[in-house]
N, C-alpha and C positions, 0 to 999 in steps of 0.2 A: 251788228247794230241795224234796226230796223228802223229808218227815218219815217216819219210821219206829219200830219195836221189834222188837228181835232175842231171842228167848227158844230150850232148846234142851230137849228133853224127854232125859227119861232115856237109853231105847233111841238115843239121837243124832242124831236127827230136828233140825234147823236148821229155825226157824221165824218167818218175818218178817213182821209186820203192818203195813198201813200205811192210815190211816186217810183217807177222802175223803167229806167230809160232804156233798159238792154234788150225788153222784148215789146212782139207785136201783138202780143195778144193783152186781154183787159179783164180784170174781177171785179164784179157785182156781186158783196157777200152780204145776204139783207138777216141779223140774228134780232130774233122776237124770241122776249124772256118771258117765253112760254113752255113748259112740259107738261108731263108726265105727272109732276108733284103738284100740280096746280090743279088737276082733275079733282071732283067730287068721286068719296068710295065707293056711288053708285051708279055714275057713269065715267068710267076709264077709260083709255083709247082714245079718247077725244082728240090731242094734240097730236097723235099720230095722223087719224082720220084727217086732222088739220092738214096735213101736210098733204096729202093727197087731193084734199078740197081744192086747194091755192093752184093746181093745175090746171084745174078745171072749166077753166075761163074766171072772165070778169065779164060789169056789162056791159064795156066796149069791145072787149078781144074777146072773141068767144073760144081759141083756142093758143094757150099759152106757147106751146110747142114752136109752131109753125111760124111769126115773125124772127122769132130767134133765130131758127134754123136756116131759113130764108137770108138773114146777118152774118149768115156762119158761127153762128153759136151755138151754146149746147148748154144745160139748166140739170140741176139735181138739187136735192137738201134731204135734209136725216133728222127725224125727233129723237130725244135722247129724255130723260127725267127730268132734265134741267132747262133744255133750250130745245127751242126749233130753229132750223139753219137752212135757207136757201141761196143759190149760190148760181151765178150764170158765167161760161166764160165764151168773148167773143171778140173777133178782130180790136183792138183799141176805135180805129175810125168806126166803129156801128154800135159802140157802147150806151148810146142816146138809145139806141133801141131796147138795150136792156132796163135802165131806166124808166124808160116810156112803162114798159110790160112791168116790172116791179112798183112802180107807184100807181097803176091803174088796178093792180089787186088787191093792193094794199088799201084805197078807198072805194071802192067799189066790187067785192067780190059778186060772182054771180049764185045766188043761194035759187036752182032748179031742184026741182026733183030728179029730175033724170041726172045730174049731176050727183045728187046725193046717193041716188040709189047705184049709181056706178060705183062710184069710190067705195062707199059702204063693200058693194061685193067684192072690189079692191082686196081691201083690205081683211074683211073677215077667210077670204082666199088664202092670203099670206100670212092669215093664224093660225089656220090647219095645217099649208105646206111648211111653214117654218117652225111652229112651236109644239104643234101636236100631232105629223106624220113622221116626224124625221128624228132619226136616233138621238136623243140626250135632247132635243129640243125644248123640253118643257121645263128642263131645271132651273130656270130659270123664274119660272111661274111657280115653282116648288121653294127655290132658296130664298127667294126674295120677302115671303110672311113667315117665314123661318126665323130669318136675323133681324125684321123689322117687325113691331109689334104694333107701335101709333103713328110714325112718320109715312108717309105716302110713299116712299121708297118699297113699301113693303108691294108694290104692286111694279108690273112691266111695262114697259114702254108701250108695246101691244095692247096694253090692257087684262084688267083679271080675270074675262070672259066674254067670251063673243057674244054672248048675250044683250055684252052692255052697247055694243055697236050694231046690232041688228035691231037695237029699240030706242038707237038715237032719234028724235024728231027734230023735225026744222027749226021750230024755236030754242030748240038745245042747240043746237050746231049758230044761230044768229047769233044768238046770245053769248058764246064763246069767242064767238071772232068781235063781236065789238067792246067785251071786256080784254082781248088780248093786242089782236090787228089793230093796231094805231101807231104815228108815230113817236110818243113817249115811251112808249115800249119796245121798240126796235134800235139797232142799232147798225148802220148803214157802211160799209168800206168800200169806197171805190182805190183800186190798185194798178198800175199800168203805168205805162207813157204819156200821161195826162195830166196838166198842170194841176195846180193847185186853182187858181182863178178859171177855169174853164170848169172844173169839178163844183168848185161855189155854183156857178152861174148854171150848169145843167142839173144839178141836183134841186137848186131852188122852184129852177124852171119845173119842176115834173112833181116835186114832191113839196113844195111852199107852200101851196092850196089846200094839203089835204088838211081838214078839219083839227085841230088839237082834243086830244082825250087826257081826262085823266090816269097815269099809271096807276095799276091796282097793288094795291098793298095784299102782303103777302104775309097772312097769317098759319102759319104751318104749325100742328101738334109738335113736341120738341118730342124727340125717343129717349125713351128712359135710359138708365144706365140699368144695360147688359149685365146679371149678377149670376148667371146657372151657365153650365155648358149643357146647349140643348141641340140634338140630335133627333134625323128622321132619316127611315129609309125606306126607299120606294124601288117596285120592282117593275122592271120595263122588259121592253126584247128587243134588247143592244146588246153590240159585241161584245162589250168586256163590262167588267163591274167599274165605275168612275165613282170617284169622290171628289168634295168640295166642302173645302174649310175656309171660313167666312167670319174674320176677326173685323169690327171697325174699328174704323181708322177715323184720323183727323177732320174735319170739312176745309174745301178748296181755299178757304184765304188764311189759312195758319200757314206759320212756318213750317210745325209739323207734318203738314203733309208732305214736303217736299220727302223729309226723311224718312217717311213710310214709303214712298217712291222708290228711294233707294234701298230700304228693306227690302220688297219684293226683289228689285233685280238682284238685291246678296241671294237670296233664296232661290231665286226661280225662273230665272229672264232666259239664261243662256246656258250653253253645258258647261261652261265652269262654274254655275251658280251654285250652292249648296246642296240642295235637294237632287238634283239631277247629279251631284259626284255622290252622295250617299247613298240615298236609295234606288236610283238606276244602275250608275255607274259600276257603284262596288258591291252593293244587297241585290241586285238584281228585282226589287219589289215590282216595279212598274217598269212601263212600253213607255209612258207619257207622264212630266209633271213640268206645271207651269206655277209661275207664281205675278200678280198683277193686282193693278189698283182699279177702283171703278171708276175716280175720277170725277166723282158727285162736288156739285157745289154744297151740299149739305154735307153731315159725316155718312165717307164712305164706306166701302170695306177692301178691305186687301183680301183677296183670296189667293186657295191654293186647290190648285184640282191636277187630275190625273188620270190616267187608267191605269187597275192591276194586273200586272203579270200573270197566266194563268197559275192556278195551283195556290195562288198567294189572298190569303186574307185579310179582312179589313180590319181587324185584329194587330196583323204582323205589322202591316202598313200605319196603324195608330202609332205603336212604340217607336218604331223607327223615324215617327216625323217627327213626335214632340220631344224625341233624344233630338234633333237635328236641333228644333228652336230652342229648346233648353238651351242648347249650345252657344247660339248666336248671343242668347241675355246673361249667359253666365262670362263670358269674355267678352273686352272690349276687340271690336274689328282691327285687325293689321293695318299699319299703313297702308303697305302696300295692294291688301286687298280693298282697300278705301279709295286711294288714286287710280286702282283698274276701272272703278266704278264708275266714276266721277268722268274718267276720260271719255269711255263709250256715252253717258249720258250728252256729253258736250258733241261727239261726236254726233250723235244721232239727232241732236237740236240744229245742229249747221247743216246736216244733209236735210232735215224737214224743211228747213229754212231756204233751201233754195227753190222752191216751190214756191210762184206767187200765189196763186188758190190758198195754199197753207198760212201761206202771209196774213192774207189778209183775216184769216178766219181767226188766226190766234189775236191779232190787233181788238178785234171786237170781241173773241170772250176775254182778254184780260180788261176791255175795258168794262165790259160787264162786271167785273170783280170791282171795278174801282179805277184802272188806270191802264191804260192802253202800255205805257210805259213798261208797264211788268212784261212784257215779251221779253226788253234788254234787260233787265234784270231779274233774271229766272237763273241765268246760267252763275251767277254771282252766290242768288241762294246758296244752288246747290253746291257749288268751291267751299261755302261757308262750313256747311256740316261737317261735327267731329264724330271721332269716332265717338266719344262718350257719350253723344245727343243720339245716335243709333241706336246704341246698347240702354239708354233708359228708354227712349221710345216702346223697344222692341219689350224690355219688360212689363211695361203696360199696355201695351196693344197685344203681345202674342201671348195672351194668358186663357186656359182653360172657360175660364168664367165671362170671355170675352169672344168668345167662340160655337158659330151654328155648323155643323155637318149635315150636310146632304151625304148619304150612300145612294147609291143607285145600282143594285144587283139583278144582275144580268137575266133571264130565263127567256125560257124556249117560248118564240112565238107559236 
């Protein structure tokens, strides 16, 4: 059980505390519901680039690094499709200073050139090294307008071209932090040894002033319903030949997804999962098979990828997986392999859980969903699923006509 307090300042700033007596250290976790799916199709990358910007000074600190550091702290955040997340952790007694440095970018970023054209090289740097010099790198810029056709999902976090980040201009880049950067749109967790009344009073103190904006409404294309099973494959100079089977799934605030959750792990989490006893295990088809969720606040997708074995084709590896999911929709799940499931899930939420950073980060996306509260009641969810809520799921989500393949065959550089 995750205790908390949710308070909301004037300007709409959402604000969750959560108190941990047992350590010295403090989290500053500041989530702006801003991604990846909020970009225009002709300038992507943006919220990435975002993330990068926010380092960059403001126009009182000209270097975000260096107070923290000075505090003993230390600062990261990650863009995703759905959110951008930045997060600092520092001694509890110098957490004013994080404060300080997170409400002074948050009203005031500083929009240079020389900061633009830094980051900008940033990042179009970490496009090449990450997604287009590095083996299987780009499947992802491959699968993603694959399985999506009108939803903004269909492009990467990264964006769907360097292009569109080497011909950001300055009024694109303003314009973006002042429809997103505000406090309506953020949502704030201070975590630690720190009352609840001192957490009021310094967060008022730093972040009371900044101006109120309007949150933007979010009008996204809805994706159609999935009716062909459609197929592409692409030839790179990677070690083995991989594949990626790309069924959606539920979006983040249904029940449903929980038990697509648990699908993947019957499939593909661990070596006693399905696919790994059949087609590793006993067929020998593949070196590697995973199965997982994306985790989208929109509808996701559960994939399944792998690499094959030498000698072994994509072909062999078809028959043998959708005999595997046939399988899973044609019987209901054992108990017993329902409760193995269930257990490692609860497991793995009490070991995440003992991490405050993780704390506080899940507080603020379930309350982005609606309720901070859903942290303690996730694990309830999941006790809840039957096996027969599995086996219909699995019938309508792992179906042919619900399903993009990526192949990616191997050849000689």
């Amino acid at each position: 059980m995750i205790a908390f307090n949710r308070f909301k300042l004037d300007n709409g700033l959402t604000v969750i505390h959560h108190l941990d007596p047992t350590t010295p250290i403090a989290v500053v976790n500041t989530l702006y519901d801003v991604g990846a799916r909020d970009e225009s199709e002709d300038r992507t990358g943006f919220a990435h680039l975002f993330e990068h910007l926010m380092f960059g000074g403001s126009v009182n600190i000209p270097d975000f690094d260096a107070p923290l550091q000075f505090a003993g702290g230390e600062s990261n955040a990650f863009t995703s499709n759905d959110i951008t997340n930045y997060y600092d952790t520092l001694p509890v007694q110098n957490i004013e200073t994080a404060l300080w440095l997170e409400s002074d970018r948050m009203l005031s970023l500083a929009f240079t050139k020389k900061s633009l054209e830094v980051q900008r090289n940033v990042v179009i740097e970490e496009f090449k090294q990450r997604y287009l010099n590095q083996p299987y790198g780009d499947v992802w810029l491959e699968l993603r307008p694959l399985a999506y056709r009108e939803h903004p999902y269909k492009w990467a976090t990264i964006g769907k071209e360097i292009k569109h980040i080497e011909e950001a201009e300055m009024d694109d880049v303003k314009a973006f932090f002042k429809a997103h950067y505000h406090p309506a749109n953020a949502i704030l967790c201070v975590a630690g040894n720190i009352s609840l009344e001192k957490t009021t009073e310094l967060v008022n103190k730093w972040f009371g002033d900044i101006p109120a904006s309007l949150k933007p409404e979010r009008m996204l294309p809805r994706e159609p319903l999935q009716k062909e099973y459609r197929e592409k494959i692409i030839e790179r100079a990677v070690p083995n030949d991989a594949f990626y089977y790309a069924f959606k799934m539920p979006e983040r605030r249904s029940f449903e997804y929980y038990v697509a959750d648990i699908i993947s792990d019957a499939l593909g989490r661990e070596k006693s999962s399905r696919l790994y006893g059949k087609l590793k295990k006993e067929l020998k088809l593949v070196t590697s098979i995973n199965a997982y969720i994306t985790g989208s606040m929109d509808e996701g997708l559960l994939v399944i990828d792998g690499k094959l074995s030498d000698g072994v084709t994509f072909e062999q590896l078809e028959t043998a997986l959708w005999e595997t999911l046939d399988e899973l929709n044609a019987h209901p799940m054992s108990d017993e392999e329902a409760a193995r499931l269930l257990i490692k899930i609860r497991t793995a939420k009490e070991f995440q859980e003992q991490g405050l950073l993780n704390r506080a980060m899940n507080l603020c996306i379930y309350e982005l969903l609606g309720d901070a509260n859903g942290v303690n009641e996730e694990n309830t969810l999941y006790q809840s699923i039957t096996a027969k809520q599995i086996q219909e799921l699995g019938k309508t989500m792992l179906r042919r006509e619900n399903c993009s393949v990526l192949r990616v065959k191997a050849i000689q550089a």
